[in-house]
TINUMI-624814 format. One record per residue (C-alpha): residue number from 1; x, y, z. Coordinates in steps of 0.25 Angstrom, whole numbers, plus 2048, in hexadecimal, padded with zeros to 3 digits. Layout:
- NUM, X, Y, Z;
...
This chain:
- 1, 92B, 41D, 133;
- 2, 92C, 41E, 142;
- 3, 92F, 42B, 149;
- 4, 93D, 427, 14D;
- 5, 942, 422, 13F;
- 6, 93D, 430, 13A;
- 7, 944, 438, 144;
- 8, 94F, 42E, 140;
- 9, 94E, 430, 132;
- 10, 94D, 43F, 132;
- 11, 957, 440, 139;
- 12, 961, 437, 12F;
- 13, 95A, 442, 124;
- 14, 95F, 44D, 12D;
- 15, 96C, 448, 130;
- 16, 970, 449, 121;
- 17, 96D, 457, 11C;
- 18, 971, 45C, 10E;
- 19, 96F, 46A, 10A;
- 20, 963, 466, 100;
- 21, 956, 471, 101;
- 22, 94E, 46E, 10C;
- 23, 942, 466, 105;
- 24, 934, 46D, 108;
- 25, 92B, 460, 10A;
- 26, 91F, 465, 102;
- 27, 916, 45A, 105;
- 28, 918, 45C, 115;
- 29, 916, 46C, 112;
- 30, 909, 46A, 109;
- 31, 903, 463, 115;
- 32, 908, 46F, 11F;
- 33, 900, 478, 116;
- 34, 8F4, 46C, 115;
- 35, 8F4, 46F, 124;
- 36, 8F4, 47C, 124;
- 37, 8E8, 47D, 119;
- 38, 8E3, 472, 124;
- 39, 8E3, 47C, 12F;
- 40, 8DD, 487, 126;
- 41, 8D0, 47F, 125;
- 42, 8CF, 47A, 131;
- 43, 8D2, 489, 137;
- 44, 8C6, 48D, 12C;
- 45, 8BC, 485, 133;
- 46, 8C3, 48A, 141;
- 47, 8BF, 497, 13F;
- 48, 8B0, 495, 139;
- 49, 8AF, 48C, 144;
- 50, 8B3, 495, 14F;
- 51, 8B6, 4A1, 154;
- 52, 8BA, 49E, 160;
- 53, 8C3, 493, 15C;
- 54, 8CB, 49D, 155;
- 55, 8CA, 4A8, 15F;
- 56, 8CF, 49D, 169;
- 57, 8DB, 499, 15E;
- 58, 8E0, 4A8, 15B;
- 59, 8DF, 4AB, 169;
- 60, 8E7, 4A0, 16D;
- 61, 8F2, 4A4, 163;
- 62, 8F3, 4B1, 167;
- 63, 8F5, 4AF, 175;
- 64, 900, 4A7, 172;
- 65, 907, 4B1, 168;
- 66, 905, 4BA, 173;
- 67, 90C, 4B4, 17D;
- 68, 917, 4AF, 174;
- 69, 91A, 4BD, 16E;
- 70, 91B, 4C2, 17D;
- 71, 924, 4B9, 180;
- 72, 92B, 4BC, 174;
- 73, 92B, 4CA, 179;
- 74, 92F, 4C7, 187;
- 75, 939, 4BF, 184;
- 76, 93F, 4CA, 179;
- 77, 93E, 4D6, 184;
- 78, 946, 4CC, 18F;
- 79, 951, 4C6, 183;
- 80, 953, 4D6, 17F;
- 81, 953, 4DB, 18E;
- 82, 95E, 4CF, 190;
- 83, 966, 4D2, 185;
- 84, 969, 4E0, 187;
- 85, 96D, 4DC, 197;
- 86, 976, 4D4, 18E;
- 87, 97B, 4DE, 186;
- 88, 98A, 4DD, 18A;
- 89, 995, 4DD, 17E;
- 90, 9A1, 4D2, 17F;
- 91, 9AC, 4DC, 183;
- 92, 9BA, 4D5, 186;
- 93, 9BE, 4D0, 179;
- 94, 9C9, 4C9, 17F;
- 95, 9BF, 4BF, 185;
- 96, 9B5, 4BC, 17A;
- 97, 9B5, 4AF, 177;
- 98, 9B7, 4A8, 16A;
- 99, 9AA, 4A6, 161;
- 100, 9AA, 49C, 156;
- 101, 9A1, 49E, 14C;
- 102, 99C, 492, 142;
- 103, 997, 495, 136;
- 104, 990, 489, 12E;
- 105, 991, 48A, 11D;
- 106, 988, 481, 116;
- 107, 98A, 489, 106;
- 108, 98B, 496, 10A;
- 109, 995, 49D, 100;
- 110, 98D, 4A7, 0FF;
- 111, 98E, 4AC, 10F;
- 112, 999, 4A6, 116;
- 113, 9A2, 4B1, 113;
- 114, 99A, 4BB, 118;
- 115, 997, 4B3, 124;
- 116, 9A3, 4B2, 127;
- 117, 9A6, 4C3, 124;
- 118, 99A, 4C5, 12F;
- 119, 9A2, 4BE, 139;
- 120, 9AE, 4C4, 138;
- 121, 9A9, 4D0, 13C;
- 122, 9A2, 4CC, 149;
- 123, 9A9, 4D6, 155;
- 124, 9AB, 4C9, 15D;
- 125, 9BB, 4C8, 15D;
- 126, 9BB, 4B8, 160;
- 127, 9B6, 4AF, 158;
- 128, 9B8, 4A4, 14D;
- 129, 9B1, 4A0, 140;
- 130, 9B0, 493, 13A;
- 131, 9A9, 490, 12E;
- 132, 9A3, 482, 12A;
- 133, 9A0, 47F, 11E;
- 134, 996, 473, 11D;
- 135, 999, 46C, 10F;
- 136, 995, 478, 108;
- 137, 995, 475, 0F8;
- 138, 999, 484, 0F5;
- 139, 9A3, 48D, 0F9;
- 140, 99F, 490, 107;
- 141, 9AB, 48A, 10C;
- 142, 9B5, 492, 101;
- 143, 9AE, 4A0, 107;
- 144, 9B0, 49D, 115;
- 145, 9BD, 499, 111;
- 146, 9C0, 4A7, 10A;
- 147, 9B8, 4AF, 116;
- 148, 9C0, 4AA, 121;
- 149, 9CD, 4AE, 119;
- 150, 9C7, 4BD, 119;
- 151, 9C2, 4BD, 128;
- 152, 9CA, 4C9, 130;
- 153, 9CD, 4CB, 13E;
- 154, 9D3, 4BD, 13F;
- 155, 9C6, 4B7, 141;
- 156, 9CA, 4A6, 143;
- 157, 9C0, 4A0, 135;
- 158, 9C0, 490, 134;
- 159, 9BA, 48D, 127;
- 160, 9B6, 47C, 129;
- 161, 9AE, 474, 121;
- 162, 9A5, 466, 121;
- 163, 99D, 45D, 119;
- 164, 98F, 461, 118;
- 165, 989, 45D, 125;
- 166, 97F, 468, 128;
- 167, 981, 476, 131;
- 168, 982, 46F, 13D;
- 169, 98D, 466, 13B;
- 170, 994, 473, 137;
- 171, 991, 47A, 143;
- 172, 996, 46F, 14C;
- 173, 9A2, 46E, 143;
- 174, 9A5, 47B, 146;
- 175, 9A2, 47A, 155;
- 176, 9AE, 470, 154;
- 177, 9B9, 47A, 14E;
- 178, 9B3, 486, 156;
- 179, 9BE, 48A, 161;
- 180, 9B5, 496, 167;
- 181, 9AB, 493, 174;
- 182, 99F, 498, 16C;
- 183, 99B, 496, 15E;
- 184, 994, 49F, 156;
- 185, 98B, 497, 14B;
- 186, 986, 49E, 13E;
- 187, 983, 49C, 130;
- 188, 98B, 49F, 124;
- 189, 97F, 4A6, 11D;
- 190, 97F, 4B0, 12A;
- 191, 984, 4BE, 12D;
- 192, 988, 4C0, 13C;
- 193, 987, 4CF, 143;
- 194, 995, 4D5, 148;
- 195, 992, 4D5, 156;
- 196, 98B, 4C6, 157;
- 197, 996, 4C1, 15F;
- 198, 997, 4C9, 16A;
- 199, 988, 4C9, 16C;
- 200, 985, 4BC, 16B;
- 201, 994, 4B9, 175;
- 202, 98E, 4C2, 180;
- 203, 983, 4B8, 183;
- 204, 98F, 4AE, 189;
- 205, 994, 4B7, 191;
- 206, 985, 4BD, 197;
- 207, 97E, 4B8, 1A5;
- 208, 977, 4AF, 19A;
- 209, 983, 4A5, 196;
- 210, 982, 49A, 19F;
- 211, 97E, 48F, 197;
- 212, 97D, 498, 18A;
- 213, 97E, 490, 17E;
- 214, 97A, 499, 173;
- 215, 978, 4A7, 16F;
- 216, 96D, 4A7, 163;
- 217, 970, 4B4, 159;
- 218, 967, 4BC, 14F;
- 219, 964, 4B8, 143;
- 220, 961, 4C4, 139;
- 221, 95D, 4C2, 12B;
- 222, 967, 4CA, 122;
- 223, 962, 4C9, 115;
- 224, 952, 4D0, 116;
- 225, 952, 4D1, 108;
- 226, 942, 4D0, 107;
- 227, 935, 4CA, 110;
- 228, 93A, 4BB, 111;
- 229, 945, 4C0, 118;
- 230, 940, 4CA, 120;
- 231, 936, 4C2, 125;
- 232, 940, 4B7, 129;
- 233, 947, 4C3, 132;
- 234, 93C, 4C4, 138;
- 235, 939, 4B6, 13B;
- 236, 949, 4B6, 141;
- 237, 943, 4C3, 149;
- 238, 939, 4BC, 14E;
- 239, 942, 4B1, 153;
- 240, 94C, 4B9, 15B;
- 241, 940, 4C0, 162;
- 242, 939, 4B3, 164;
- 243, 949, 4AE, 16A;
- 244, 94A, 4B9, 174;
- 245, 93F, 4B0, 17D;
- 246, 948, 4A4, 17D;
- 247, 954, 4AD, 17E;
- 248, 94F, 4B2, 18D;
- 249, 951, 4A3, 191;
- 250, 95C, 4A1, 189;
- 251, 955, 497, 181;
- 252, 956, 49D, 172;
- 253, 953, 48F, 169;
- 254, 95B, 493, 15D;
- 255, 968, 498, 15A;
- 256, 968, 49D, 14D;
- 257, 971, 496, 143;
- 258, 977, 4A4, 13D;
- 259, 97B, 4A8, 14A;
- 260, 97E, 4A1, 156;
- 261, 987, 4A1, 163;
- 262, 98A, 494, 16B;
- 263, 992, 491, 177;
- 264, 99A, 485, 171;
- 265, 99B, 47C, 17C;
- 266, 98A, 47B, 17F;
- 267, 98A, 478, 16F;
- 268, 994, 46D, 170;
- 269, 98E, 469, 17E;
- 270, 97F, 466, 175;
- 271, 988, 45F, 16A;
- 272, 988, 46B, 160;
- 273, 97F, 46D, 153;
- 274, 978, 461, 14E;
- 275, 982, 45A, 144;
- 276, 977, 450, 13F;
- 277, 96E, 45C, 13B;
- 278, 962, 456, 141;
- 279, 95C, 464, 13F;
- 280, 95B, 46F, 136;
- 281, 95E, 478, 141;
- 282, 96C, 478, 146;
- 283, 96A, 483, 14E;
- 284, 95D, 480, 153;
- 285, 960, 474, 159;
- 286, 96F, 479, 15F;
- 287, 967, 482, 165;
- 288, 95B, 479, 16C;
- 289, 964, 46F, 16E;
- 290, 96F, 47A, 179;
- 291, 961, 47E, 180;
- 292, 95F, 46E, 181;
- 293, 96B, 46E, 189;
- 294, 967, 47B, 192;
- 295, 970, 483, 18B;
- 296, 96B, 492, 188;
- 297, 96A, 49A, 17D;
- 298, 968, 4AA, 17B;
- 299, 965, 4B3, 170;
- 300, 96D, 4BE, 16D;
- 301, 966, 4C9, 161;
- 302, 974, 4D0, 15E;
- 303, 97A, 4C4, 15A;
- 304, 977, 4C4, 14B;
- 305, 977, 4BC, 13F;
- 306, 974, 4C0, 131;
- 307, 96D, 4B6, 129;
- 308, 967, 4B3, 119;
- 309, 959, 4B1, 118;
- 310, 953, 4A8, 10F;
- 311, 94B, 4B5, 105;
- 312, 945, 4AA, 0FC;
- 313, 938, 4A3, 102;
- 314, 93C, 493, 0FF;
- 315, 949, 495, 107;
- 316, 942, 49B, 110;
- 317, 93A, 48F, 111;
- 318, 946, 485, 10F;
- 319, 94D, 48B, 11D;
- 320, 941, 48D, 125;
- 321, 93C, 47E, 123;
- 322, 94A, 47A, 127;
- 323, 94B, 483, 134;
- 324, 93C, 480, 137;
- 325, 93F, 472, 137;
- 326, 94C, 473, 13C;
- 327, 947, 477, 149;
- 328, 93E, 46F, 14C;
- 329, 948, 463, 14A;
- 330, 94F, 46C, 154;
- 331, 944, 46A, 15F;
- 332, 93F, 45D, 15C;
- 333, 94F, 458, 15D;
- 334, 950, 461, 16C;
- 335, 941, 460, 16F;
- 336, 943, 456, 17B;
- 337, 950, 45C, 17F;
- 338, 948, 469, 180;
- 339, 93C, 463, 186;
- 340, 944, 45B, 192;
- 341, 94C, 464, 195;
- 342, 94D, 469, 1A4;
- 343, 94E, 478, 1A0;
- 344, 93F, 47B, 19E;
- 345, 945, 487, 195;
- 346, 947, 47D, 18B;
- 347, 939, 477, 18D;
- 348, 934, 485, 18B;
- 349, 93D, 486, 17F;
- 350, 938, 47B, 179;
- 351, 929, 47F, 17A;
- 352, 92B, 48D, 175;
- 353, 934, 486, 169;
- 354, 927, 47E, 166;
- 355, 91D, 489, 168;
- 356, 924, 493, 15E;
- 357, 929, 487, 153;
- 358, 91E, 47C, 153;
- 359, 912, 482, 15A;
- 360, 911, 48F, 156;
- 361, 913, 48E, 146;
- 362, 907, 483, 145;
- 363, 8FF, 48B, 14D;
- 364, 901, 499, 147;
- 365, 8FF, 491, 139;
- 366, 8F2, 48B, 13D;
- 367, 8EC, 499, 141;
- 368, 8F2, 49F, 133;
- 369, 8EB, 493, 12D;
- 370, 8DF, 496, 136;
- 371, 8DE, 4A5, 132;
- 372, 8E2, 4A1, 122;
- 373, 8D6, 498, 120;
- 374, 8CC, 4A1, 12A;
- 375, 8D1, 4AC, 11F;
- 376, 8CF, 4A2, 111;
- 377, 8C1, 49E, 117;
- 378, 8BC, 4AC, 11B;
- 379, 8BB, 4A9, 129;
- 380, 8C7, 4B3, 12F;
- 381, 8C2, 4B8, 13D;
- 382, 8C5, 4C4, 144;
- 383, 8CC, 4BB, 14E;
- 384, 8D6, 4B5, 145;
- 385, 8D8, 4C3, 13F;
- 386, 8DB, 4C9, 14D;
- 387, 8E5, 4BD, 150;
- 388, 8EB, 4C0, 144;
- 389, 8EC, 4CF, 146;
- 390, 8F3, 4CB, 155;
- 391, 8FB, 4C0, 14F;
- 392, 901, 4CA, 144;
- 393, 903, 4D5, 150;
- 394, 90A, 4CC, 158;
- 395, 914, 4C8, 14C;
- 396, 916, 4D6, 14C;
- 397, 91A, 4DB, 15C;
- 398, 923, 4D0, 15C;
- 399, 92B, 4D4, 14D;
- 400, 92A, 4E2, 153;
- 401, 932, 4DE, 161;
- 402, 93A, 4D2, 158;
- 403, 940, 4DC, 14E;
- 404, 945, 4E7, 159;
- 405, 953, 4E3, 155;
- 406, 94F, 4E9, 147;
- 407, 952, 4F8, 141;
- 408, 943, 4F8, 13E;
- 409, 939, 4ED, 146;
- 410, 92D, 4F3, 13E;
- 411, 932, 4ED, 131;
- 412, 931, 4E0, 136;
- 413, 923, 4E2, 13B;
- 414, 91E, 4E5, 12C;
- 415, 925, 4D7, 12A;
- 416, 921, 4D0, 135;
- 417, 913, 4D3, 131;
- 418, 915, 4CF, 120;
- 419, 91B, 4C3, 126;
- 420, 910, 4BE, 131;
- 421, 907, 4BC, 123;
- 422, 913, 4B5, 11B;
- 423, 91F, 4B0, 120;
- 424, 919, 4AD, 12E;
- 425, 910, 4A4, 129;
- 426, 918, 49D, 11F;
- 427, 922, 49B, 128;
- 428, 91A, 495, 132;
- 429, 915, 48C, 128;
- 430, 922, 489, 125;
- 431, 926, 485, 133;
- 432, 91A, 47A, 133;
- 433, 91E, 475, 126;
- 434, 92C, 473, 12E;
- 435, 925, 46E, 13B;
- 436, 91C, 463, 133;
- 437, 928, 45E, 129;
- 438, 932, 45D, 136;
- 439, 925, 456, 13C;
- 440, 925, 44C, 130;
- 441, 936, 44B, 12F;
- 442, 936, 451, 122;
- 443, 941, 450, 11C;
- 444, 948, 45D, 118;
- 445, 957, 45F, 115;
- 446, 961, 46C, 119;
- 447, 961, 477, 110;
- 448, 968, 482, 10C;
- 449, 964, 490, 108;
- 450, 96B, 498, 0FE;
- 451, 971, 4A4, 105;
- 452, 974, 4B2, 0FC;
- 453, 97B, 4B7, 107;
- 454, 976, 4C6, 10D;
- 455, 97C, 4D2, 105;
- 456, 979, 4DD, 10D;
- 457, 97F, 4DD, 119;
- 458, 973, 4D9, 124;
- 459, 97A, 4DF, 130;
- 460, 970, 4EB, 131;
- 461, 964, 4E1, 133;
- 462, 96B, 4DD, 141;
């Protein structure tokens, strides 16, 4: 088949999502993990063929850790600085402007009520709420329903609803019924912190609003019930430290699903969300696609949402796989937008994007693969131990500086350290398994995650 009826063809699959469980393709991840075995021996023969050779390859990584975690850390120190200049509070309530916030429901019964609660007590006095519920086959839309009737403070509560046609053609339907200049998007399986409105509101009105299309909240995991959990707060840790770079150019690449700010006139000027869900990453793609058009983008850390984490490991699997691939459909359908583009900021973006998602993952697999088989066949050198000594240290520095915001930074440091011999390297593996099935135009599917809901109330991890 030739590469345009592919593309054609996945993107016919892609246009007709259900809400079926994302099907792992074993056969394409057996020969991940062939490839992998493959990269073992041919690093065994490496390392009792060389010395130098591994010195040279170590070495080289290293140095480009380093320079990546010190533009991490620049980029955290100036993003901090600039925040607190920008520390002003939105004062005339007489002027704030309207905010509509959309919140998607695909069968979430079990949340949407307190979704809903969270909102109603945010400390911004203008805004809206519209609930869309996308062809959901439980009760979701009877709870928004009852959860709108017991809203206070007169709070406007539309409850809509659609066919099943995916998250985006939700959002964009609720674009179409908002009557507030900004949307706020989040999940229905989310929680949002009192004061995220005003925070995230003080953006438009900084020396930084020209063209500003976007303000990209924090995501904080509310349901740390046991290691899997914890481990993916850290890994959102380590993405809000690693977004404080692009935030010093205004260039933040996503804005989270659960919690989102949007001027809505540059969403509609880029022609909304995706409605043929050509991606598994609305939000990803929204996102790319405003920078694509020289739009800006800005983080802000006190605008925050709660969210469920997946605390079993196969749905843990299951939404990684669909986020991994999901962003890579994200570049590959903005890559040449990107690439063109006249603002060399974009270009940059674009570089770094690939560097941290394609590059880096296949080359920090093949040096684990290199010091797994160098250990299996006995021939472990003290190079390799000493890289892996400086590798581990410099996990640590940046969770130590990435978990500032936290009551106690250490604790994370004891679990950046369990999970740099666990979940790291799993979940790097997991990203090439992603990279190679999105290389082949695997078929996969939507899916959807059972949610419990969070029962303790997960403000106090803000």
């Amino acid at each position: 088949m030739e590469i345009r009826q592919k593309r054609e063809w996945v993107k016919s699959r892609l246009g007709n999502l259900n809400r079926k469980q994302v099907h792992l393709n074993t056969v394409s991840a057996a020969l991940t993990f062939a490839l992998i075995l493959g990269a073992c021996a041919i690093g065994s023969g490496a390392v009792s063929a060389s010395s130098d050779f591994v010195k040279a390859v170590v070495g080289f990584y290293i140095s480009l850790l380093a320079v990546r975690s010190l533009l991490f850390l620049g980029g955290y120190a100036m993003e901090t600085i600039r925040s607190r200049s920008n520390s002003n509070s939105l004062t005339e309530e007489s002027t704030l402007p309207l905010i509509s916030v959309l919140v998607p429901a695909y069968n979430e019964e079990t949340v949407v009520a307190d979704c809903i609660d969270s909102l109603s007590q945010q400390n911004y006095p203008n805004f809206e709420i519209i609930v869309v519920d996308d062809g959901s086959t439980d009760e979701t839309i009877r709870n928004a329903r009852m959860a709108a009737n017991s809203v206070k403070r007169g709070i406007p509560v539309q409850v809509l609803g659609q066919d099943n046609a995916g998250k985006a053609s939700a959002l964009n339907l609720g674009i179409d019924h908002a009557r507030g200049d900004y949307i706020f998007c989040m999940d229905a399986d989310s929680k949002l912190h009192p004061g995220s409105f005003r925070h995230g509101m003080k953006h438009f009105s900084s020396n930084r609003a020209n063209d500003l299309a976007a303000v990209a909240g924090r995501v904080v995991v509310g349901n740390q019930s046991n290691w899997l959990s914890r481990f993916q707060e850290l890994d959102y840790k380590m993405g809000h430290f690693q977004r404080d770079i692009l935030g010093v150019f205004s260039k933040v690449s996503i804005v989270p699903g659960p919690v989102g700010l949007f001027k809505k006139s540059a969403v509609q000027q880029v022609g909304g969300y995706d409605g043929q869900n050509s991606t598994f990453a609305e939000d990803t793609e929204l996102t790319l696609r405003l920078l694509s058009y020289d739009f800006k983008v800005v983080p802000e850390a006190q605008m925050i949402a709660f969210t469920e984490a997946p605390t079993e490991m196969l749905a843990w699997a299951r939404q990684r796989y669909r986020w991994s691939r999901g962003l890579y459909q994200a570049l590959t359908k903005n890559f040449d937008e990107l690439a063109t583009s006249t603002n060399a900021g974009n270009s940059v973006l674009l570089l770094f994007l690939m560097w941290e998602q394609v590059f880096l993952p296949v080359l920090e697999a093949s040096l684990v693969a290199m010091v797994a088989s160098a250990f299996l066949f006995s021939n472990l050198s003290t190079e390799m131990v000493a890289g892996l000594i400086a590798v581990t240290c410099n996990d640590l520095v940046l969770t130590y500086f990435a978990s500032q915001r936290s009551k106690r930074p250490f604790k994370w440091i004891i679990i950046a350290l369990a999970s740099r011999f666990s979940y790291s390297m799993l979940s790097t593996t997991w990203k090439i398994v992603s990279l190679f099935e999105e290389w082949n135009f695997n078929q996969m599917d939507w899916d959807k995650l059972q949610r419990n809901g969070m029962t303790n109330s997960p403000m106090r991890r803000a």
